[in-house]
FIVOLO-48205 format. One record per residue (C-alpha): residue number from 1; residue in one letter; y, x, z. Coordinates in Angstrom, 3 decimals, m for minus. Layout:
+-----+---+----------+----------+----------+
|   k | r |       c2 |       c1 |       c3 |
+-----+---+----------+----------+----------+
| NUM | A |        Y |        X |        Z |
...
+-----+---+----------+----------+----------+
//
This chain:
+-----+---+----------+----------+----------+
|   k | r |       c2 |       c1 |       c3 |
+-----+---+----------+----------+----------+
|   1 | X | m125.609 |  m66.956 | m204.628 |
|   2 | X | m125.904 |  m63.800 | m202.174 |
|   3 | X | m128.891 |  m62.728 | m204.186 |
|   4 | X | m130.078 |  m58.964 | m205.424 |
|   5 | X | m132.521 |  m59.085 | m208.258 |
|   6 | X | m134.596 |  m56.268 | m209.610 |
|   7 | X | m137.807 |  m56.030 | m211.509 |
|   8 | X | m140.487 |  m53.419 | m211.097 |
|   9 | X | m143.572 |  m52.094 | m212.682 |
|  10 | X | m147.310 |  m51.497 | m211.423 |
|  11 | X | m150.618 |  m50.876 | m212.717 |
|  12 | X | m152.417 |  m53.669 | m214.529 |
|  13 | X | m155.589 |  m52.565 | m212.586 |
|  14 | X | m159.143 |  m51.635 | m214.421 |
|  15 | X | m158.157 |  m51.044 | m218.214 |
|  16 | X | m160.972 |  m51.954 | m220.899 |
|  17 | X | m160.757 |  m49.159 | m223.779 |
|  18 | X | m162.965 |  m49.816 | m227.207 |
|  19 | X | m162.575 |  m47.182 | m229.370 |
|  20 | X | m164.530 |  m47.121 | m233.121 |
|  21 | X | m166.415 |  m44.280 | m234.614 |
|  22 | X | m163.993 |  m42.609 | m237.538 |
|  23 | X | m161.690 |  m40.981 | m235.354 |
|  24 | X | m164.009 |  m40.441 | m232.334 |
|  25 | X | m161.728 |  m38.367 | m229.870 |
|  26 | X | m157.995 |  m38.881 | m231.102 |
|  27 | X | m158.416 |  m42.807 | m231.055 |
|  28 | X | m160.194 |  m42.675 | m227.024 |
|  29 | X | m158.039 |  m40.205 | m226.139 |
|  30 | X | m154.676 |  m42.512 | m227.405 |
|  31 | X | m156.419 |  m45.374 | m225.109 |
|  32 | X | m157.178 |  m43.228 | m222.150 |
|  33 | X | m153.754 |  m41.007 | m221.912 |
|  34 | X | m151.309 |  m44.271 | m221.163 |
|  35 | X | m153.574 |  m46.044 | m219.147 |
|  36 | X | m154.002 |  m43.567 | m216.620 |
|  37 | X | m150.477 |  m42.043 | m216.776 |
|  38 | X | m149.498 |  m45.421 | m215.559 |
|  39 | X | m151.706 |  m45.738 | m212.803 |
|  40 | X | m154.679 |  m47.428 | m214.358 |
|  41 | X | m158.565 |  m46.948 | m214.140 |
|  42 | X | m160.197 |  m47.175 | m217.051 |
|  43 | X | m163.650 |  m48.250 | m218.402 |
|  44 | X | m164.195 |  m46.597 | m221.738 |
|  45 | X | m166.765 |  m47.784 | m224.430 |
|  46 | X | m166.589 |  m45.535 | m227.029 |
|  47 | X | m168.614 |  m46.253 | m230.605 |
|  48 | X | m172.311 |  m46.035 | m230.159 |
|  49 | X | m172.193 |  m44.235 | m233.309 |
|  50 | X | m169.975 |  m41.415 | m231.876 |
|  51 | X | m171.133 |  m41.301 | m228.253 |
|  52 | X | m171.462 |  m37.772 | m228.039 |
|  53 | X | m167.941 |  m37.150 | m228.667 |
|  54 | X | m167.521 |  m39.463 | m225.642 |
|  55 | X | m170.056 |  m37.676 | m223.810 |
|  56 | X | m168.129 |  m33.874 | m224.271 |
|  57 | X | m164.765 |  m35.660 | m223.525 |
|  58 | X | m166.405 |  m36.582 | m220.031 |
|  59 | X | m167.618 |  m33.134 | m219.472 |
|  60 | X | m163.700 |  m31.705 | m220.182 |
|  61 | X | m162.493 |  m34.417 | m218.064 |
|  62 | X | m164.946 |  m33.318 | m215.112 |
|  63 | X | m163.829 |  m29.957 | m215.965 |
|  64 | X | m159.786 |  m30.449 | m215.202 |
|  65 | X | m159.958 |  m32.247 | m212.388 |
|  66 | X | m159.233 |  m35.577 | m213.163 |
|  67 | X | m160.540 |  m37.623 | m210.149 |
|  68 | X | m163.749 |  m39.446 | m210.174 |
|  69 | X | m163.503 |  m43.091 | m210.996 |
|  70 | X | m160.339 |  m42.957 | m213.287 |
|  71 | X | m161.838 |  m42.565 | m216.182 |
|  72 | X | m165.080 |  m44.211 | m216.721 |
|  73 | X | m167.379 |  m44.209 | m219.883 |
|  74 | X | m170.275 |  m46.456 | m220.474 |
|  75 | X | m172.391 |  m46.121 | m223.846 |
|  76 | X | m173.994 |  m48.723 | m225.435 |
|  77 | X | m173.909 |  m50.815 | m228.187 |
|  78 | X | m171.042 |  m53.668 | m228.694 |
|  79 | X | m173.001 |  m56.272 | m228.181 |
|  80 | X | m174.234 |  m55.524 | m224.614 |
|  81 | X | m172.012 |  m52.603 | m223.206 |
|  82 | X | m168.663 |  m53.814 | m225.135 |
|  83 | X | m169.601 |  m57.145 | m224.236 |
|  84 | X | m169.950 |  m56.908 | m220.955 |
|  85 | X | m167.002 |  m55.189 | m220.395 |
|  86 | X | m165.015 |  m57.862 | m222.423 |
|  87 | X | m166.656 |  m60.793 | m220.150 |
|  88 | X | m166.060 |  m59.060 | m216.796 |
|  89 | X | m163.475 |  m60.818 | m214.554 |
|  90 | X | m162.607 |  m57.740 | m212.675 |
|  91 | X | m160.964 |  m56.103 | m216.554 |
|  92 | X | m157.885 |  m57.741 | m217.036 |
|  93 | X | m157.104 |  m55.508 | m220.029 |
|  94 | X | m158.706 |  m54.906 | m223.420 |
|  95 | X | m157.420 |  m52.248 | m225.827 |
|  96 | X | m159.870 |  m52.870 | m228.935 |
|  97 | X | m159.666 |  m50.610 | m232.284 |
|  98 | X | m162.340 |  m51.818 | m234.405 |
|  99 | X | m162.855 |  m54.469 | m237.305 |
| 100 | X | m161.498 |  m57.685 | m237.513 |
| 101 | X | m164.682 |  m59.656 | m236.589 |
| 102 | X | m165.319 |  m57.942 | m233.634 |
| 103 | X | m161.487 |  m58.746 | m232.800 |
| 104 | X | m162.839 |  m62.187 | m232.647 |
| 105 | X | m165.485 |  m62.350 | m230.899 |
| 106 | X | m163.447 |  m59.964 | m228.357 |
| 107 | X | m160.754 |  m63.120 | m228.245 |
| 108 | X | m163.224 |  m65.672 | m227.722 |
| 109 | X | m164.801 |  m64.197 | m224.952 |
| 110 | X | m161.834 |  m63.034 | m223.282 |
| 111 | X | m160.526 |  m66.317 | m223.630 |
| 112 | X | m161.695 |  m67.887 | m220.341 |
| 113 | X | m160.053 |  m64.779 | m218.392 |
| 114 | X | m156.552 |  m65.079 | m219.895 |
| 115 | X | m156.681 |  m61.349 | m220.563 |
| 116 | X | m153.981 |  m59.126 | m222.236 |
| 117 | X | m155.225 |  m57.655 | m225.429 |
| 118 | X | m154.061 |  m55.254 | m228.003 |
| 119 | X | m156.286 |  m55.423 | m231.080 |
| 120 | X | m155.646 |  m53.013 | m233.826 |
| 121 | X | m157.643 |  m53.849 | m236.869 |
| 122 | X | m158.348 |  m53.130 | m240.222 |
| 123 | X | m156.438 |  m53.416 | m243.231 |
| 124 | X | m155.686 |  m53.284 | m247.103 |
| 125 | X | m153.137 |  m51.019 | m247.344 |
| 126 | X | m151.130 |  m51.416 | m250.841 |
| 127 | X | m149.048 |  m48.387 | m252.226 |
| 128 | X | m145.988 |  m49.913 | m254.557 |
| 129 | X | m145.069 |  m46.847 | m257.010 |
| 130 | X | m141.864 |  m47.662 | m259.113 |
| 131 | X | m141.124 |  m46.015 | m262.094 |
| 132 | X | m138.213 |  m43.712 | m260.862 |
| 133 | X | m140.647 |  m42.014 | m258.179 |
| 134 | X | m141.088 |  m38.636 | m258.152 |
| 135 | X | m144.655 |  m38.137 | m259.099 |
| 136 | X | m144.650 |  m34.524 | m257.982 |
| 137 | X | m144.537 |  m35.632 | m254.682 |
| 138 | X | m146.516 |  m39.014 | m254.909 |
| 139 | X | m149.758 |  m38.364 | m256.986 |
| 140 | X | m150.865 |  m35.529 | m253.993 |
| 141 | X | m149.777 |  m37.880 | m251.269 |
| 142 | X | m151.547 |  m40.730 | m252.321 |
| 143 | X | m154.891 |  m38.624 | m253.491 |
| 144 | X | m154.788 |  m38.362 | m249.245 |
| 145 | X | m153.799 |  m41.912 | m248.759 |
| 146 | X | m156.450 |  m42.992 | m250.241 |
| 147 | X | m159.255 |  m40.168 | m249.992 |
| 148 | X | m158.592 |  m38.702 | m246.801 |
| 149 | X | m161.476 |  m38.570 | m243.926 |
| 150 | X | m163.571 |  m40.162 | m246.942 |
| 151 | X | m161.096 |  m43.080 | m246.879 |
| 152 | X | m162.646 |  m43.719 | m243.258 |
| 153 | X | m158.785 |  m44.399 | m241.797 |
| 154 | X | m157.576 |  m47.797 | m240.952 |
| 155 | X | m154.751 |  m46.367 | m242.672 |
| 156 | X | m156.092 |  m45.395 | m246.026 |
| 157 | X | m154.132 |  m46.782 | m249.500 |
| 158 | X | m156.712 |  m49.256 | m251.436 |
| 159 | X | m154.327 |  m50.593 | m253.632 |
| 160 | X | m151.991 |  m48.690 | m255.838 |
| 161 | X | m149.268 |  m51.218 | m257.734 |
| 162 | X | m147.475 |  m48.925 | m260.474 |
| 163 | X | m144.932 |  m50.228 | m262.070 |
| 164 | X | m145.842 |  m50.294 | m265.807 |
| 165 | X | m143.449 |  m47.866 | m267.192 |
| 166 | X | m145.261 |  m45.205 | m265.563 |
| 167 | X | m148.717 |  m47.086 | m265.096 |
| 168 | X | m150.392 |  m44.824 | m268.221 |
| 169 | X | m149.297 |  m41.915 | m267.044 |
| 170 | X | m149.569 |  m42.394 | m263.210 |
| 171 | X | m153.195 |  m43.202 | m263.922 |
| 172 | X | m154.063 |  m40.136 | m266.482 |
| 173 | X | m153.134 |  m37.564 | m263.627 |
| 174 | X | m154.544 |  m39.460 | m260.281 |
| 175 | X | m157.858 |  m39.558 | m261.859 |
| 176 | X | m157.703 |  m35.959 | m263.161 |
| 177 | X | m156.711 |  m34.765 | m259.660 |
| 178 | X | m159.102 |  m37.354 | m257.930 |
| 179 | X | m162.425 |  m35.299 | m260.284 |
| 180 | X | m161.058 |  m32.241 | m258.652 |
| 181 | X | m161.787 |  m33.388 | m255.032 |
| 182 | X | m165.345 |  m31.849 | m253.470 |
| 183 | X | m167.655 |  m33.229 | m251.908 |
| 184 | X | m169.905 |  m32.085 | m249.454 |
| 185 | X | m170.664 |  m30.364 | m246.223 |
| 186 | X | m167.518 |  m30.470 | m244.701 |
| 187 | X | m167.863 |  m27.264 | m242.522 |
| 188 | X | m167.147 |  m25.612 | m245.608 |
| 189 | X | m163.509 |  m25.183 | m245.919 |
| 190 | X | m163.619 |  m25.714 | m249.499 |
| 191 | X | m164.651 |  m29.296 | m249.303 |
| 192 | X | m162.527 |  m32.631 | m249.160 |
| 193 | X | m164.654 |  m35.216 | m248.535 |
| 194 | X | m167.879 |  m35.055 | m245.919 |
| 195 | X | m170.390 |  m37.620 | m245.157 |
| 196 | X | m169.535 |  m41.130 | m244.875 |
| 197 | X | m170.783 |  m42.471 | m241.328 |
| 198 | X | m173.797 |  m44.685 | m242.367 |
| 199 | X | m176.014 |  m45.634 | m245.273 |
| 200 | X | m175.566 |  m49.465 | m245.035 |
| 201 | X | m171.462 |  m49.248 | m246.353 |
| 202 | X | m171.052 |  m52.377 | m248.759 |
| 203 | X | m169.077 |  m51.382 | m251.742 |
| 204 | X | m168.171 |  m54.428 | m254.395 |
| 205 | X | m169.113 |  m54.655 | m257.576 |
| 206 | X | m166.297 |  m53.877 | m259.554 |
| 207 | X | m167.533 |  m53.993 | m262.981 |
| 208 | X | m169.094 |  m57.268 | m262.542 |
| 209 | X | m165.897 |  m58.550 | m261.850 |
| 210 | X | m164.606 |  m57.262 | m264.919 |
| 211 | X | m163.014 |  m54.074 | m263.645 |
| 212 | X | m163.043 |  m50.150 | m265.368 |
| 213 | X | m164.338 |  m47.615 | m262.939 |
| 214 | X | m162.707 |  m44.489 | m263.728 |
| 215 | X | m164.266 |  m41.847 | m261.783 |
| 216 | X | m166.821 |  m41.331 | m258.841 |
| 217 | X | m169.197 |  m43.755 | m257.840 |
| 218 | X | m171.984 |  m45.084 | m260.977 |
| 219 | X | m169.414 |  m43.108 | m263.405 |
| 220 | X | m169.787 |  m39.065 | m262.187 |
| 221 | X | m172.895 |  m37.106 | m261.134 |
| 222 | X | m172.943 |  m35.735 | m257.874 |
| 223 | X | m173.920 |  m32.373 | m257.339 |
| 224 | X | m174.756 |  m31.325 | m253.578 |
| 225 | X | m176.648 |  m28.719 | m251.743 |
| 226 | X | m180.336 |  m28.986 | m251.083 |
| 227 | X | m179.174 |  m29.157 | m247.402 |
| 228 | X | m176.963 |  m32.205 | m247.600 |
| 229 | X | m178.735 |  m34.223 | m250.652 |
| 230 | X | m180.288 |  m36.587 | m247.910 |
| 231 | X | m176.954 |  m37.239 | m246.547 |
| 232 | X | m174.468 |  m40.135 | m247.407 |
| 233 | X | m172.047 |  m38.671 | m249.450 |
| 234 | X | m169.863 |  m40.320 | m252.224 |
| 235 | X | m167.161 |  m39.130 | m254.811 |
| 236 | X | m164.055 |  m40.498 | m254.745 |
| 237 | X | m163.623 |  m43.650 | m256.613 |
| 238 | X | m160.686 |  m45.270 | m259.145 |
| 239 | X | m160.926 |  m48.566 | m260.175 |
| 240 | X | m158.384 |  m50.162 | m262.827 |
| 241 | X | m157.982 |  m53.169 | m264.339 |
| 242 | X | m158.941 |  m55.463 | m261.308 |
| 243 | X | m157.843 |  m59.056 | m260.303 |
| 244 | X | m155.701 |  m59.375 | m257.531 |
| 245 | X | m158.335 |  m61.900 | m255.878 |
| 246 | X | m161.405 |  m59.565 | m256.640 |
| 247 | X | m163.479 |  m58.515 | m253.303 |
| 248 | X | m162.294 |  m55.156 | m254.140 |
| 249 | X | m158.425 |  m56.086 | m253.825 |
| 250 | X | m158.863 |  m58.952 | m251.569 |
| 251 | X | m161.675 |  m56.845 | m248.635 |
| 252 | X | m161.413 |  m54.024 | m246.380 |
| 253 | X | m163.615 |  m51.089 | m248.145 |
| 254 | X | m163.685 |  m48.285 | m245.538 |
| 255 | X | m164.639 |  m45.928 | m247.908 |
| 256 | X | m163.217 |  m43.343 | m250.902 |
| 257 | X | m162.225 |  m46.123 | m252.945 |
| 258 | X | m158.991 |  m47.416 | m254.381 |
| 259 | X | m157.620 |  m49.636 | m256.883 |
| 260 | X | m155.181 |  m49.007 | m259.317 |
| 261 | X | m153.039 |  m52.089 | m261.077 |
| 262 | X | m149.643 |  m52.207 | m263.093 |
| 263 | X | m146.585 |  m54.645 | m262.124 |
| 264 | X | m143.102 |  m55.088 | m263.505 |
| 265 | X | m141.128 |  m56.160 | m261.267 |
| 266 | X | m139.962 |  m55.894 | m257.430 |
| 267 | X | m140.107 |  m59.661 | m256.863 |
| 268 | X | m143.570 |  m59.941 | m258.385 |
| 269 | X | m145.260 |  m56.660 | m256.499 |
| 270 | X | m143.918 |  m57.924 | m253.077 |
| 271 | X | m145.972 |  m61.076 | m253.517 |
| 272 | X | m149.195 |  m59.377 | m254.950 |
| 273 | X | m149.460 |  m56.978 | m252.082 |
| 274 | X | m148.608 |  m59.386 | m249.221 |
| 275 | X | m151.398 |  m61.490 | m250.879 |
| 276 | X | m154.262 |  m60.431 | m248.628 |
| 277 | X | m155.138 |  m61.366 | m245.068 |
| 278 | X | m154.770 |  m58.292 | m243.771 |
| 279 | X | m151.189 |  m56.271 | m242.855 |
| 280 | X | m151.535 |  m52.546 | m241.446 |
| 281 | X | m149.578 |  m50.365 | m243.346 |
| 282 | X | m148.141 |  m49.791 | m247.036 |
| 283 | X | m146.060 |  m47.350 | m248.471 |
| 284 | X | m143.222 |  m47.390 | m250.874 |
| 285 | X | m142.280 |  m44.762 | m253.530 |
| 286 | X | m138.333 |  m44.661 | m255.066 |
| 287 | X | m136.023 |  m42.528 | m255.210 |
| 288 | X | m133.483 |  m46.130 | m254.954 |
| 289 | X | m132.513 |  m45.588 | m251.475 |
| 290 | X | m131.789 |  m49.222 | m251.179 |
| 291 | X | m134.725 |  m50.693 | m253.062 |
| 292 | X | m137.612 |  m49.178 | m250.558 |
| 293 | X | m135.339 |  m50.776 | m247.274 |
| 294 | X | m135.428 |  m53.923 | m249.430 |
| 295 | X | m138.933 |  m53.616 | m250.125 |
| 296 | X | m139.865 |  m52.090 | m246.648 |
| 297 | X | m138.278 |  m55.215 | m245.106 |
| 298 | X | m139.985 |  m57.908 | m246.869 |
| 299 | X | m143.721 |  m56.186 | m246.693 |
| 300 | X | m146.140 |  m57.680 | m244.373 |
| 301 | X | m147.003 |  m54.562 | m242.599 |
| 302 | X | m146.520 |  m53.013 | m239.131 |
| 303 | X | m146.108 |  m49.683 | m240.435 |
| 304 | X | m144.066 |  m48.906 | m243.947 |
| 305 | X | m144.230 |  m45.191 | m245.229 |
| 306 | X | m141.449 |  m44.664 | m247.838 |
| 307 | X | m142.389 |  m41.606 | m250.067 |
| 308 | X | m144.408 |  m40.179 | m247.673 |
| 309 | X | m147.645 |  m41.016 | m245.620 |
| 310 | X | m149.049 |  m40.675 | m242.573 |
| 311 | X | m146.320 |  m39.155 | m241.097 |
| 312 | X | m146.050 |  m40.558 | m236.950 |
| 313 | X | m143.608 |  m40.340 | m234.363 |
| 314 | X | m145.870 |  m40.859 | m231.460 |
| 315 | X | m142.841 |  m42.599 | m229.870 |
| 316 | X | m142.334 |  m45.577 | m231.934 |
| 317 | X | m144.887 |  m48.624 | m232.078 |
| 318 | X | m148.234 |  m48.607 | m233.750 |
| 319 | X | m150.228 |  m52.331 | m234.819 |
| 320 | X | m150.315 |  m54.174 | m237.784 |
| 321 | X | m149.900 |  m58.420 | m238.467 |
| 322 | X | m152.370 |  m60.739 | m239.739 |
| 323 | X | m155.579 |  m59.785 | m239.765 |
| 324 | X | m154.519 |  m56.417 | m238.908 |
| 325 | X | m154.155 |  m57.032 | m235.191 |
| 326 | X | m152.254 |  m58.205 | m232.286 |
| 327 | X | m149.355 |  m56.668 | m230.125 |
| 328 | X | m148.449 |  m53.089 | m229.993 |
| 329 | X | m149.203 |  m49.138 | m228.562 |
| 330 | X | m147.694 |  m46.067 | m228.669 |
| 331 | X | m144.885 |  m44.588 | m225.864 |
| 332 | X | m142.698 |  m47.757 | m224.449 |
| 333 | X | m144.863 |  m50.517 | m225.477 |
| 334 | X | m148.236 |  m48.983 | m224.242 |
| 335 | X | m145.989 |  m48.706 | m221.135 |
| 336 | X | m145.359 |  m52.511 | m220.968 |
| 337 | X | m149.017 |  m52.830 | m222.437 |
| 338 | X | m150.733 |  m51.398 | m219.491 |
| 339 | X | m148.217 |  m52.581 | m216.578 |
| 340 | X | m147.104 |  m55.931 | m215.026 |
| 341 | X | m143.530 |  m56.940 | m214.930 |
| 342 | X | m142.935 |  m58.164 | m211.339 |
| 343 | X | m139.118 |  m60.148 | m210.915 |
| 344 | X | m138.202 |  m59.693 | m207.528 |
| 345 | X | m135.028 |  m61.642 | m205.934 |
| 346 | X | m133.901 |  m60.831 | m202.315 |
| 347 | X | m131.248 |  m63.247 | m200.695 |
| 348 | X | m128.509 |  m61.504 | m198.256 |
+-----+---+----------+----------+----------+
//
């Protein structure tokens, strides 16, 4: 037809960044890096529990020159300063990181505006153990999966499915190693787990629901330093022989907490762990090099660790199904997050 066509890129405009409180500066700073670089303003509400953070990033901002008006921070608390920002007709973008019911509300309200969101939520993450995994490498791996940054990661393990052959075994050495974890003020470099962020944390009650708690919380005494005995500290927590529909398997804990349950087979532990509402991340552990691409596969995750954790390529795409979120980040598709596609035809 005589035609030349072409797409090209621009800035989405003013970019709405809500960041949460457990990994203050990484998580703002992940928001704030691709929205400017492609041309964006922002308006940044960090967690009203973590505002200074916020506050010290401004001051280094200030500090290297970054022009005034491109990156803009407003405190507050979600319900008026996150609001607002949601509701304004001028922010065409939201990039959320938070919980699941804020995610809705966020939706709703956005709703009206038609505007682009990216919503990465919580989960509960399942770890699938099989019994020809090398436990050498495992048991350490998932002590961090589960107890790292006092289990304050969207990313944490909170269920553990070992297959039954090892299951006995499996359990006798995670708990041993899980007792050795301290707790306390973590400025000291001997410590493992600090302060969890608030006093008000739910945990379930798993031995009303039938359930054995191994070690930490209501089973071990917790010895702390005169200094931090006001503070809201907790030991790392096993609990075995839970129902797959108990709160505890079933609800995002936040917390040092995990679950430990036996399966048998591949079929079966597929189903079990897909079984919740959530779908963030998992990891598999074989040395079967085709069992954990079959498993990997058929998990309802957006992020599958095989015999490893936590280990990111900044390039590829980060955000989770279900409950867990909506849409993508992370190098190309923070790219096409925080631009519009323009088609452009030109007749000669």
């Amino acid at each position: 037809m005589g035609c030349v066509h072409y797409t090209s890129r621009a800035p989405v405009g003013v970019a709405g960044l809500i960041s949460p409180w457990n990994l203050p500066l990484y998580l703002l700073t992940w928001k704030i890096a691709p929205a400017i670089a492609c041309g964006n303003t922002v308006v940044a509400k960090p967690s009203e529990m973590t505002s200074v953070t916020a506050w010290m990033m401004c001051k280094l901002l200030e500090k290297a020159g970054v022009p005034h008006g491109v990156v803009n921070v407003v405190f507050g608390m979600g319900t008026k300063a996150g609001e607002a920002l949601v509701c304004h007709p001028d922010v065409p973008l939201i990039s959320f990181t938070g919980s699941t019911l804020t995610a809705q509300r966020i939706t709703e309200k956005s709703a009206p505006h038609c505007k682009r969101l990216s919503l990465e939520l919580g989960g509960k993450n399942p770890a699938i153990i099989f019994d020809d995994a090398d436990l050498a490498q495992c048991i350490p791996t998932t002590l961090r999966s589960s107890f790292a940054n006092q289990g304050e990661i969207c990313l944490c393990t909170s269920r553990i499915f070992v297959q039954r052959g090892i299951y006995s075994e499996f359990l006798k050495r995670f708990v041993a190693e899980a007792k050795k974890w301290k707790v306390g003020n973590p400025s000291d470099p001997t410590v493992d787990v600090g302060a969890l962020i608030s006093k008000d944390k739910k945990y379930p009650k798993a031995q009303a629901e039938g359930a054995r708690v191994l070690c930490g919380e209501g089973v071990d005494s917790l010895a702390l330093p005169a200094g931090n005995r006001k503070g809201y500290f907790m030991l790392p927590t096993v609990i075995a022989e839970v129902k797959d529909e108990s709160c505890c398997m079933q609800e995002e804990i936040f917390g040092p907490v995990t679950c430990v349950v036996a399966f048998d087979t591949e079929e079966e532990v597929i189903e079990r762990a897909n079984s919740v509402k959530y779908g963030l991340a998992a990891t598999v552990w074989s040395s079967n090099v085709g069992r954990v691409h079959r498993v990997a596969k058929r998990l309802q995750s957006g992020l599958v660790w095989t015999n490893c954790w936590l280990v990111r390529d900044l390039n590829l795409p980060f955000g989770g199904m279900k409950a867990s979120g909506v849409g993508r980040e992370g190098a190309k598709d923070s790219y096409e997050f925080f631009t519009e596609v323009k088609t452009i035809t030109i007749k000669h």
